[in-house]
N, CA, C and O atoms as CSV, one atom per row, in Angstrom:
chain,resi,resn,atom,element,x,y,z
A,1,UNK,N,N,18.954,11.141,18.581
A,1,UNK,CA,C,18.099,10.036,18.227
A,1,UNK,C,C,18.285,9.732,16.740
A,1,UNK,O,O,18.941,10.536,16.078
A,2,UNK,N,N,17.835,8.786,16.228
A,2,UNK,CA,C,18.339,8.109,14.957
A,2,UNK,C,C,17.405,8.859,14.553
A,2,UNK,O,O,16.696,9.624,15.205
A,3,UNK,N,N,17.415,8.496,12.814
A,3,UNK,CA,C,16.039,9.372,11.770
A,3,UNK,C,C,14.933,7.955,12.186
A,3,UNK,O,O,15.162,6.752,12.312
A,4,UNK,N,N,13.700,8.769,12.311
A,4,UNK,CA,C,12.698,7.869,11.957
A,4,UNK,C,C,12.046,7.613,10.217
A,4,UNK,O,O,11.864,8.394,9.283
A,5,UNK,N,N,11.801,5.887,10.418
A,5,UNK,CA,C,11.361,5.379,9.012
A,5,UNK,C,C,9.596,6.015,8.892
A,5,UNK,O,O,8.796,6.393,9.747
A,6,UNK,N,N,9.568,5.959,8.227
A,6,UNK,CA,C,7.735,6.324,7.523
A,6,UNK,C,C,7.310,5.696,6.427
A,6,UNK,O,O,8.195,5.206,5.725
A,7,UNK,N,N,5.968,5.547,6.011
A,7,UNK,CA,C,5.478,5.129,4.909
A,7,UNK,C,C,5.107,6.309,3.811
A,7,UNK,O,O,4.314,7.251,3.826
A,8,UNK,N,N,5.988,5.843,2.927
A,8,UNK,CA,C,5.225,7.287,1.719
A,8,UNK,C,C,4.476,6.525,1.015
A,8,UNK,O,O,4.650,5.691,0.126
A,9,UNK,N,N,3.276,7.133,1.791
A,9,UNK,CA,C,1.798,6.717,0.717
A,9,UNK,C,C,1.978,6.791,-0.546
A,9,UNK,O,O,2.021,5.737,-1.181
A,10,UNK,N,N,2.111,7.929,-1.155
A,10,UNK,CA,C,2.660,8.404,-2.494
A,10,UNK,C,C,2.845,7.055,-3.297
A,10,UNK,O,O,2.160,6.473,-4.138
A,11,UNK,N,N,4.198,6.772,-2.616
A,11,UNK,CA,C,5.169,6.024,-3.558
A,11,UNK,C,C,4.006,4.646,-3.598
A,11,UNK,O,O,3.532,4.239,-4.659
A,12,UNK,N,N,3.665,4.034,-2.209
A,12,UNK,CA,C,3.170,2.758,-1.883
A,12,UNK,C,C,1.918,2.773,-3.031
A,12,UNK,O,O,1.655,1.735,-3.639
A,13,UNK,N,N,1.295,3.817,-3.239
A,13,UNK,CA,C,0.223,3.559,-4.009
A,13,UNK,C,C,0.689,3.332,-5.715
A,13,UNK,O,O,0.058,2.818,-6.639
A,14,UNK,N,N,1.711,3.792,-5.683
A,14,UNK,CA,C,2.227,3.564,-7.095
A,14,UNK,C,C,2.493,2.246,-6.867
A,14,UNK,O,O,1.780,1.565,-7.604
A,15,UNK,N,N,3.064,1.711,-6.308
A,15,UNK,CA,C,3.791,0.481,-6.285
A,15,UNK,C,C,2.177,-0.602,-6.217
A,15,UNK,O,O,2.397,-1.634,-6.851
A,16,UNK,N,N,0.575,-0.583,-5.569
A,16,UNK,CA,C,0.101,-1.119,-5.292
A,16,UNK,C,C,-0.586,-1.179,-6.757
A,16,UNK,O,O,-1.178,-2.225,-7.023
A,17,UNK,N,N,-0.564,-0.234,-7.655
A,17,UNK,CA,C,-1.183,0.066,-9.078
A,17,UNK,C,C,-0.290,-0.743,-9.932
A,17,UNK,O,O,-0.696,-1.686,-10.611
A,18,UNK,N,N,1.054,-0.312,-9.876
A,18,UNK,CA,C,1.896,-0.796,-10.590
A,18,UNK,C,C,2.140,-2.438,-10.105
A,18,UNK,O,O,2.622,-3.096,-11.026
A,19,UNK,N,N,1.987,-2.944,-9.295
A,19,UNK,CA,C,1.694,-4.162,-8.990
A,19,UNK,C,C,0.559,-5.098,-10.143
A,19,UNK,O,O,0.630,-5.840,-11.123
A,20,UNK,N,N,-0.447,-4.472,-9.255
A,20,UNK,CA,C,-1.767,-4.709,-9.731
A,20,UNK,C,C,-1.738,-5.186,-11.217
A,20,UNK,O,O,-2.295,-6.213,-11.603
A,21,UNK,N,N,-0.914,-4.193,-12.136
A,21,UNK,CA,C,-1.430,-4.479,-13.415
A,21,UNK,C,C,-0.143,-5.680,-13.926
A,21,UNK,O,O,-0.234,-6.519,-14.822
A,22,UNK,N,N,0.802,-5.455,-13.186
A,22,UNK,CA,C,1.507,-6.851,-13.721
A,22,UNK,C,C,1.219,-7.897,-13.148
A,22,UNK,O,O,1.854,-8.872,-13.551
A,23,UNK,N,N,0.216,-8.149,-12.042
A,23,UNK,CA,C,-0.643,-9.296,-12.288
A,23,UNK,C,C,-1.603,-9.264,-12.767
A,23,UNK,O,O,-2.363,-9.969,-12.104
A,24,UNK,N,N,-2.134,-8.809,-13.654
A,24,UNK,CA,C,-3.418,-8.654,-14.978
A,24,UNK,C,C,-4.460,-8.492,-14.108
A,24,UNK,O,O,-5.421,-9.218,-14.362
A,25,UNK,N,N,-4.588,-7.703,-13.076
A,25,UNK,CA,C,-5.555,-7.630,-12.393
A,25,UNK,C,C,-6.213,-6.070,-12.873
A,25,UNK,O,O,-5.439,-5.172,-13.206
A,26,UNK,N,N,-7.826,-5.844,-12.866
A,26,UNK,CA,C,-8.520,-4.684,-13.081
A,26,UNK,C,C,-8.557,-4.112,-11.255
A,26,UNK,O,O,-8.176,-4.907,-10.396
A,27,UNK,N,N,-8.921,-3.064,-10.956
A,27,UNK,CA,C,-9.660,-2.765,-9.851
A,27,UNK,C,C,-10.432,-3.478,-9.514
A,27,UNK,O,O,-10.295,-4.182,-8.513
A,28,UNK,N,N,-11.991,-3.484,-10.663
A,28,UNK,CA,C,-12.680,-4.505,-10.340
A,28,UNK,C,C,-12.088,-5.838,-9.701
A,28,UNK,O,O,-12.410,-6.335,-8.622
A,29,UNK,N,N,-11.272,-6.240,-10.494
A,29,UNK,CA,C,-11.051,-7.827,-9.852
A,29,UNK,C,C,-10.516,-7.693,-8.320
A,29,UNK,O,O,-10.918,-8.516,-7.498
A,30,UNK,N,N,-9.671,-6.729,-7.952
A,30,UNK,CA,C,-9.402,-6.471,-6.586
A,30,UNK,C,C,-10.736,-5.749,-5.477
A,30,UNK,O,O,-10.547,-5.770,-4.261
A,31,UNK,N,N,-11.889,-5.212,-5.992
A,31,UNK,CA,C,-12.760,-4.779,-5.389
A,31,UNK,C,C,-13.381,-6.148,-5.322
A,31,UNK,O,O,-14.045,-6.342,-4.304
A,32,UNK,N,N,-13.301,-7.306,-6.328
A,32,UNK,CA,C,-14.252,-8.327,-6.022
A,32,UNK,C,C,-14.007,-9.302,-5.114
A,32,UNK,O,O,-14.708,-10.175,-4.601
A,33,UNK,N,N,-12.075,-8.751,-4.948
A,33,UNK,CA,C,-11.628,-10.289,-4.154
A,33,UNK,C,C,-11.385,-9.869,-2.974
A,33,UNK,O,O,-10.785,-10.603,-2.189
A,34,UNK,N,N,-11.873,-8.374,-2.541
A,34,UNK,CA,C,-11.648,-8.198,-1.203
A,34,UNK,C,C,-13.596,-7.505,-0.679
A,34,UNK,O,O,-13.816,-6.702,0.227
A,35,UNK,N,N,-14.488,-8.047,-1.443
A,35,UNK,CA,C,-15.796,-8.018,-1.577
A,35,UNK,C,C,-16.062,-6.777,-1.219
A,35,UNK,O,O,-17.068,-6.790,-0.509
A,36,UNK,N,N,-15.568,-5.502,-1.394
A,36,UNK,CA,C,-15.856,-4.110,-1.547
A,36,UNK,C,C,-17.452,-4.087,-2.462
A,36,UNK,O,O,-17.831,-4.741,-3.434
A,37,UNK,N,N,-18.117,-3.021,-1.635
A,37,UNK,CA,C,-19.063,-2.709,-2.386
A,37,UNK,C,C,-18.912,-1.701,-4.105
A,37,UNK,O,O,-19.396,-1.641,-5.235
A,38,UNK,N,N,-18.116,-1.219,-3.414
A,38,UNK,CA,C,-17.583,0.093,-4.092
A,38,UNK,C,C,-16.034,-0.238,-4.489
A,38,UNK,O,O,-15.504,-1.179,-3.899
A,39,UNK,N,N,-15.057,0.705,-5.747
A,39,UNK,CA,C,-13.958,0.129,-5.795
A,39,UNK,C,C,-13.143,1.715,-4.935
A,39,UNK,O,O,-11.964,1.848,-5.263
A,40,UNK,N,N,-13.587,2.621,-4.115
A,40,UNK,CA,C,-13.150,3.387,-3.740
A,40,UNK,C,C,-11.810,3.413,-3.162
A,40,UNK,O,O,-10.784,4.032,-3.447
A,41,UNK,N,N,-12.245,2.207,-1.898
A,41,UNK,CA,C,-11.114,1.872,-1.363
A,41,UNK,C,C,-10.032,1.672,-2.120
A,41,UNK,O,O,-9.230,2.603,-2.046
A,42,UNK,N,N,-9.747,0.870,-2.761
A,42,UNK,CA,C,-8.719,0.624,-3.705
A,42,UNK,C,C,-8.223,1.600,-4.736
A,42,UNK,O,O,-7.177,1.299,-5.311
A,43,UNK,N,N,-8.784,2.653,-5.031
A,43,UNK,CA,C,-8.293,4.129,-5.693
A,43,UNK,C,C,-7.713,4.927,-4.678
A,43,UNK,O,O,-6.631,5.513,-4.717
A,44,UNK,N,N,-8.740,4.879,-3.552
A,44,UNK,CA,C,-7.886,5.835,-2.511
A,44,UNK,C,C,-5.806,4.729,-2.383
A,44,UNK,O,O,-4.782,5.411,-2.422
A,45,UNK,N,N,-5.745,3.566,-2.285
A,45,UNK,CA,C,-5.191,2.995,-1.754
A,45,UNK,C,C,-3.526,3.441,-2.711
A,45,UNK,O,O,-2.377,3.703,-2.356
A,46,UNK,N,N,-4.467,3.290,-4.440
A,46,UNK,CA,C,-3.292,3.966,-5.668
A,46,UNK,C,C,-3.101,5.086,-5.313
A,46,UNK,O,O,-1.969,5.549,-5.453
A,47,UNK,N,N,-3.895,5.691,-4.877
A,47,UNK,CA,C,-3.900,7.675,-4.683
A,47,UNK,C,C,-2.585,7.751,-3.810
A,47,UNK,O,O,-1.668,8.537,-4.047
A,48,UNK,N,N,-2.601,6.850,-2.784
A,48,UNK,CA,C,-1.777,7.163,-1.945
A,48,UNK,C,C,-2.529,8.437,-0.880
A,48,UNK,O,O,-1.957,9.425,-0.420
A,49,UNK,N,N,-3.920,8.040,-0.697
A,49,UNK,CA,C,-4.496,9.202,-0.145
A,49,UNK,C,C,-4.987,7.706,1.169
A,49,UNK,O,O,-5.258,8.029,2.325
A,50,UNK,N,N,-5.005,6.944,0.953
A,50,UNK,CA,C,-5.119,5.829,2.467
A,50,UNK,C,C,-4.204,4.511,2.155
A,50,UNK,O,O,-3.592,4.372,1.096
A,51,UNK,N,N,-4.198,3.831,2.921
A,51,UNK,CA,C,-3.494,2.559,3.172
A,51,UNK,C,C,-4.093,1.381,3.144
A,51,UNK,O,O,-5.284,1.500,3.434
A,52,UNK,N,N,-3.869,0.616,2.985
A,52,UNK,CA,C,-4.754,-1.039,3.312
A,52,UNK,C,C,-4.529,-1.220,4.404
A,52,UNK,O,O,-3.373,-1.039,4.787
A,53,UNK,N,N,-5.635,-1.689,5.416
A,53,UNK,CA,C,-5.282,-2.483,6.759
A,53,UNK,C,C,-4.369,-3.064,6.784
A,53,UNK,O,O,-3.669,-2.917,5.782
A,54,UNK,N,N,-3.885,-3.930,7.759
A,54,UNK,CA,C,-2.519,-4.637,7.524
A,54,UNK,C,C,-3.196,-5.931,7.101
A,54,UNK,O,O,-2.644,-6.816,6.448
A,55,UNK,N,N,-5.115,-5.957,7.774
A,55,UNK,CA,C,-5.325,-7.675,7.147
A,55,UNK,C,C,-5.363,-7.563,5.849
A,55,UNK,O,O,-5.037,-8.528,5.158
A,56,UNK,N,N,-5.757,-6.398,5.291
A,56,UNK,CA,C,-6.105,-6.099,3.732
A,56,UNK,C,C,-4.842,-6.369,2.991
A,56,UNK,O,O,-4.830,-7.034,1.955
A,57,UNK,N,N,-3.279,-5.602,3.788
A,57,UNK,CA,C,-1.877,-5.729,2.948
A,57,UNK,C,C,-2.116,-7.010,2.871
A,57,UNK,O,O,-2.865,-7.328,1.947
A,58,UNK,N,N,-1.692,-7.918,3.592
A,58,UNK,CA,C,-1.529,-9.527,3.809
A,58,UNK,C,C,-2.553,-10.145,2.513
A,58,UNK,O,O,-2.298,-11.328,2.288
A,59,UNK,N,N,-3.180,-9.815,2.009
A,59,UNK,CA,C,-4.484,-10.342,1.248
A,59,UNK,C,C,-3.583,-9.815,0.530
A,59,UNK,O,O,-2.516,-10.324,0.186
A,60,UNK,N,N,-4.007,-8.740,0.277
A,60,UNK,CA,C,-2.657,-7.505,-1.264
A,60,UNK,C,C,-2.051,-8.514,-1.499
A,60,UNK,O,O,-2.403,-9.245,-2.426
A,61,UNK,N,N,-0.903,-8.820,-0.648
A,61,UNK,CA,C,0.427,-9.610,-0.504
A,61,UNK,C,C,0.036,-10.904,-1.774
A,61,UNK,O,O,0.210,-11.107,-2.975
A,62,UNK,N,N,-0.479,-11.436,-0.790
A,62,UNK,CA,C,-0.515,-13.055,-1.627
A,62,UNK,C,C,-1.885,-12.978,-2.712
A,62,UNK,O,O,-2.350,-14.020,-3.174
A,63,UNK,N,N,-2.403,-11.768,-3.020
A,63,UNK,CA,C,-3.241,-11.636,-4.471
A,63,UNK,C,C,-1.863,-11.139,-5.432
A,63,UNK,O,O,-1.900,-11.787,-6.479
A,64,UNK,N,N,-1.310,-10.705,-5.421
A,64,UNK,CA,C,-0.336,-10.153,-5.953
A,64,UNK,C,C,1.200,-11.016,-6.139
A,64,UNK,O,O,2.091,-10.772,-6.953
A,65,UNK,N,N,1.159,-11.903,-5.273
A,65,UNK,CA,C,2.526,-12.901,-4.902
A,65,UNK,C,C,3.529,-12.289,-4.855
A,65,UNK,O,O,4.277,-12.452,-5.819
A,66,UNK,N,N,3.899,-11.524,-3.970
A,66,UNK,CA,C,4.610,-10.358,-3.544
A,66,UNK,C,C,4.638,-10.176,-2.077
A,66,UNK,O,O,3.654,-9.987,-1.363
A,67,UNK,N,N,6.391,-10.286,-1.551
A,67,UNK,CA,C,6.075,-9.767,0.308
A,67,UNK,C,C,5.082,-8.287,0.328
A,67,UNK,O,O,4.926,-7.347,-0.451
A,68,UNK,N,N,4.578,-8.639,1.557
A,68,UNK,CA,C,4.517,-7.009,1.829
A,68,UNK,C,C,5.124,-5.607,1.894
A,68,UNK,O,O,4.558,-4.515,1.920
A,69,UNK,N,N,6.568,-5.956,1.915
A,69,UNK,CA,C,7.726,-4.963,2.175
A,69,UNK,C,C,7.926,-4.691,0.743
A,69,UNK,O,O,8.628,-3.809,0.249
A,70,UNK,N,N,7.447,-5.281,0.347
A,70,UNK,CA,C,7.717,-5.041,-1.557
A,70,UNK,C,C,6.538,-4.182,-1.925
A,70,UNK,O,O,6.641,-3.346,-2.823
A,71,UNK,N,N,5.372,-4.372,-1.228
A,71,UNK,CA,C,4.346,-3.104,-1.164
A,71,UNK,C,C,4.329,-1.805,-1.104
A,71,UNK,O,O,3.815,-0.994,-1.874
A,72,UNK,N,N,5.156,-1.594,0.243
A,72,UNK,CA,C,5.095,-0.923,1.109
A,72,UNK,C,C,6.632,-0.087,0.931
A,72,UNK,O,O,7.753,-0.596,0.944
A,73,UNK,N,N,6.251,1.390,0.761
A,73,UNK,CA,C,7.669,2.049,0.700
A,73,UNK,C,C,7.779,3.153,1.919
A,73,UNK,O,O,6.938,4.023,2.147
A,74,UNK,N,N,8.929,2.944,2.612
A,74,UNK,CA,C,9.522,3.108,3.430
A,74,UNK,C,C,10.529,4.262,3.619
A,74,UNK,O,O,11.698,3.891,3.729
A,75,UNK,N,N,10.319,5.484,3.673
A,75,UNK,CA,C,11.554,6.670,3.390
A,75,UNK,C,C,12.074,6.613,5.424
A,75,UNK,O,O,11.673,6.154,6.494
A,76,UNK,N,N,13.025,7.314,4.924
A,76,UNK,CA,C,13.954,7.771,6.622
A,76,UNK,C,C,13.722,9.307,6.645
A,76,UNK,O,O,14.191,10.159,5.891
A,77,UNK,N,N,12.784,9.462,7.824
A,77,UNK,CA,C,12.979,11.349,7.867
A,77,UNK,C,C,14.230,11.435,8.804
A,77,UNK,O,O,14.313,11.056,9.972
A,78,UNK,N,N,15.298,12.094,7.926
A,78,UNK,CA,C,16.420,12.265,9.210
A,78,UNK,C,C,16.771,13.590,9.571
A,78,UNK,O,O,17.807,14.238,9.422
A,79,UNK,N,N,15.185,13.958,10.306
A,79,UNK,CA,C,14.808,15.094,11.536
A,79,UNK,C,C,15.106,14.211,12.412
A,79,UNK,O,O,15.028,12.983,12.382
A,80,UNK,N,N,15.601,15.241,13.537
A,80,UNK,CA,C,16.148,14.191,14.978
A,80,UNK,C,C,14.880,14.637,15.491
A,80,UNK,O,O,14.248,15.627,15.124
A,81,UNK,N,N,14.515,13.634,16.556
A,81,UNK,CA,C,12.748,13.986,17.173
A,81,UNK,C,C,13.495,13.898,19.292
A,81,UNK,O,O,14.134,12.955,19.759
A,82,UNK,N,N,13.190,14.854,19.854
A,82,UNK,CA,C,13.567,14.689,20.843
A,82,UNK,C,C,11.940,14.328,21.434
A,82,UNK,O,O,10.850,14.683,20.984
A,83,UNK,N,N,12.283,13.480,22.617
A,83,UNK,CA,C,10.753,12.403,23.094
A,83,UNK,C,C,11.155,12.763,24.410
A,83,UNK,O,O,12.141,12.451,25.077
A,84,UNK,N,N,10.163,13.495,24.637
A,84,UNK,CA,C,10.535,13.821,26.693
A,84,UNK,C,C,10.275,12.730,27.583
A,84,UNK,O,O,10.472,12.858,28.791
């Protein structure tokens, strides 16, 4: 079987921080434009300790003016996985 692709949180949250600030955006301003009570979500999201929904990426996306795939990092585990 081929390697399977994955998301490295890790990396994605760097990339969602490092985003973030080259569009002059604070947390705050992203906790306000996705009406979070709290800015948790969005630390966990840099942490790379959770993900954005996919409706949340799509929002990410075009707050940021950036595809999603430009978000989102993608490694190959090339463990072969046998699937009975």
């Amino acid at each position: 079987m081929s390697a399977m692709p994955a998301i490295d949180m890790t990396a994605t949250g760097r990339n969602i921080a490092n985003l973030r600030k080259a569009a002059g955006l604070t947390v705050k301003d992203l906790q306000d434009i996705f009406g979070f009570a709290t800015p948790q979500a969005i630390y966990k999201w840099q942490h790379g300790t959770a993900m954005p929904t996919i409706d949340n990426l799509v929002i990410l996306a075009a707050v940021l003016a950036v595809p999603m795939d430009q978000i989102i990092v993608v490694t190959v585990d090339s463990r072969t996985r046998n699937i009975a």
